[in-house]
C-alpha positions in Angstrom: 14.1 -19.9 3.9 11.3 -17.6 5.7 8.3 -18.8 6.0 6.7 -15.6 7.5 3.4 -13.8 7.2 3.8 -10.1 8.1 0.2 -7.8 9.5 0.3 -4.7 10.5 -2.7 -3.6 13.3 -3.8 -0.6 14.9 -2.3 -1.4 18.5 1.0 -0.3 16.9 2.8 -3.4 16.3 3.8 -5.2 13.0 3.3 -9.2 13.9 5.2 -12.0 12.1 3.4 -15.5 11.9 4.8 -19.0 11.4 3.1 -20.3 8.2 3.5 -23.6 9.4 2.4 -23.8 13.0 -0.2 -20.4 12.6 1.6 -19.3 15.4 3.0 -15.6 15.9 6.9 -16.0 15.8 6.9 -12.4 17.0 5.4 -8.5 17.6 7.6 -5.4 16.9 6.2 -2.2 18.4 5.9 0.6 16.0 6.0 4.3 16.5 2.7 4.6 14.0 0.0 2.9 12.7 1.4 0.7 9.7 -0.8 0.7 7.0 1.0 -0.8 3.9 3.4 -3.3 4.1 5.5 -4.9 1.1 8.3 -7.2 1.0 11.6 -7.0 -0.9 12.8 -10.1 -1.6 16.3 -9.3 -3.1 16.9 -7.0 -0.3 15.5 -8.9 2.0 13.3 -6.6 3.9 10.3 -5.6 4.9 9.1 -2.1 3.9 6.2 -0.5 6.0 4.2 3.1 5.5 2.6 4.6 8.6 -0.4 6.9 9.1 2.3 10.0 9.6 3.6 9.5 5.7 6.6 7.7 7.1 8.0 4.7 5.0 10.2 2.6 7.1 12.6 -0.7 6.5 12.8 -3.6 9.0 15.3 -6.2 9.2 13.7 -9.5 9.4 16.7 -11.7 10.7 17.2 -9.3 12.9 13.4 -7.6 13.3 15.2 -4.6 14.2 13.9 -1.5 12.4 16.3 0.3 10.0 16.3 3.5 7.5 13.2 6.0 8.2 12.3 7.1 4.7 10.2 10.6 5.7 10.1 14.5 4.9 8.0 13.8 1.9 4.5 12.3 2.4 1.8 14.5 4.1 -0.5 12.1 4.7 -0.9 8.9 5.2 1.3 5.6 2.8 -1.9 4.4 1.3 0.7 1.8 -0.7 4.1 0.3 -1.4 5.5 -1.4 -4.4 8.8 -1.9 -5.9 10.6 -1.2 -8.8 13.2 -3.9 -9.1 15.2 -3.0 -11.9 15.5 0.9 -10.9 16.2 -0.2 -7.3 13.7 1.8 -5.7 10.8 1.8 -3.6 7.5 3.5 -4.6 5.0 4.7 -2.2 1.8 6.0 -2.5 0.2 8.5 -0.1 -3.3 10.5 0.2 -1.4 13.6 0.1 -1.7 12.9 -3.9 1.9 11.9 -4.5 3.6 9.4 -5.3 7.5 8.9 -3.8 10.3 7.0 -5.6 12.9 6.1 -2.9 16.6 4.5 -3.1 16.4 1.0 -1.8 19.9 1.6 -0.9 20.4 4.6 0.8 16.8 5.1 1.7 16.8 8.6 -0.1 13.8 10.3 -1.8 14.7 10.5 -5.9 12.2 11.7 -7.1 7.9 12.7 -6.1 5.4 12.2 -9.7 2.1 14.6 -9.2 -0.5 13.7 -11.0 -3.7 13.1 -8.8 -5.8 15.6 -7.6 -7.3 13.3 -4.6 -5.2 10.7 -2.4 -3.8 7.8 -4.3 -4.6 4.4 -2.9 -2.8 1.5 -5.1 0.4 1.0 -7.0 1.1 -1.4 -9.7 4.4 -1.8 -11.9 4.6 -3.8 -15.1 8.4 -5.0 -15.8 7.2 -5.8 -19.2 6.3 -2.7 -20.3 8.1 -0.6 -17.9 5.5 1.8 -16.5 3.8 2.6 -13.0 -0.2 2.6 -12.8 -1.7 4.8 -9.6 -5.2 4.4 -8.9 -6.6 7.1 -6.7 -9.8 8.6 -4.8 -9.9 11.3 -7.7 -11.7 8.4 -9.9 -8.2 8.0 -12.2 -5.8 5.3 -12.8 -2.6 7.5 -14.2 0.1 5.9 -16.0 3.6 7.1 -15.7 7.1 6.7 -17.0 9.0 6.5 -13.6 12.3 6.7 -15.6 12.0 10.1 -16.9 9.1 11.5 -14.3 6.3 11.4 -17.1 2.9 11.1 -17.2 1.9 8.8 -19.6 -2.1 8.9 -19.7 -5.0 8.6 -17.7 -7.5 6.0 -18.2 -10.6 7.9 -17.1 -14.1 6.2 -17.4 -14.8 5.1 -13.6 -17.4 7.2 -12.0 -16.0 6.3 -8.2 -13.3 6.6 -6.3 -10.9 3.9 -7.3 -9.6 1.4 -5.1 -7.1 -0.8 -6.8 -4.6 -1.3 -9.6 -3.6 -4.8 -11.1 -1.5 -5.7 -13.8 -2.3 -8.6 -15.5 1.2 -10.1 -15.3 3.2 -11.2 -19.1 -0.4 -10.1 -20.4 -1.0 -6.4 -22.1 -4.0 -5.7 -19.4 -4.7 -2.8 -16.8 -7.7 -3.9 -14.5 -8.7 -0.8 -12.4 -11.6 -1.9 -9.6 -14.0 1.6 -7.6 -15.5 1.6 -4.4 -19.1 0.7 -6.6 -17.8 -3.0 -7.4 -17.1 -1.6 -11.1 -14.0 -3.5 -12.5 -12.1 -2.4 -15.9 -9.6 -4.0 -18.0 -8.0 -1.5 -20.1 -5.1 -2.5 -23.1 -1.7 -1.4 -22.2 -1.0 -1.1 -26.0 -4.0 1.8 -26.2 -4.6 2.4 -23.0 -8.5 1.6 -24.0 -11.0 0.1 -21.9 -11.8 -3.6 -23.4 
């Protein structure tokens, strides 16, 4: 049983805390600036995307750092989410794309374009078996990741967009913009309510 908070900083380390003593149980050095973390539980790692486009896996028994997933992003891993039941691990990057990568072998399968600007938030609904991006380009975009489709794009924000929720067991999006405007659109029409 871990009982572990993970932060990432901008001296370069990721830093685990004991949740019960609020102490830090330890600080790995990193390479890069870690800006999204996300932890797999079935796998049980941690993944991390850096300010170079580099998604990384870390060990925590160990908190030795494994497979390097990179080549792919541009920019910097705005995101991280993953897609349990395909096995893979989605990342989202201000170079516009979005990266689908084997948990297993730590291989890229497959890159969705969609966005015109830099996407900032991921969201996966098991229910209903889609991926939501939101991104600076003001859209949330709704995609297929089995078959690489775009789905639709909820427009209707007039800011950048921030953030990406699914309501879980519920049909609701809830898209958020840099303005404090919040929507919650109906996965069934993909309609603002």
């Amino acid at each position: 049983n871990r009982n572990y908070l993970a932060t990432s900083s901008n001296d370069l380390t990721i830093n685990f805390w004991d949740t019960h003593r609020y102490q830090l149980r330890q600080r790995i050095p990193t390479a890069d600036v870690q800006m999204a973390l996300h932890w797999s539980e079935p796998h049980s790692k941690l993944y991390s995307g850096s300010i170079t486009g580099k998604v990384h896996s870390w060990d925590v028994d160990t908190l030795q750092q494994g497979a390097s997933m990179s080549g792919q992003h541009s920019d910097v891993v705005m995101d991280l989410h993953c897609i349990p039941s395909m096995e893979v691990l989605t990342s989202a990057s201000l170079d516009a794309s979005i990266c689908l990568w084997d948990m297993a072998s730590g291989a890229l399968r497959k890159t969705l374009h969609g966005h015109s600007k830099g996407v900032c938030s991921l969201a996966y609904s098991a229910d209903y078996r889609f991926l939501a991006s939101a991104g600076f380009d003001h859209d949330a975009v709704i995609w297929n990741p089995y078959v690489e489709n775009l789905i639709c794009r909820l427009k209707g924000h007039h800011s950048s967009l921030v953030g990406v929720e699914l309501a879980e067991h519920t049909p609701e999006i809830i898209t958020a913009d840099v303005n404090g405007v919040i929507k919650v659109w109906d996965i069934r029409n993909f309609r603002c309510v």
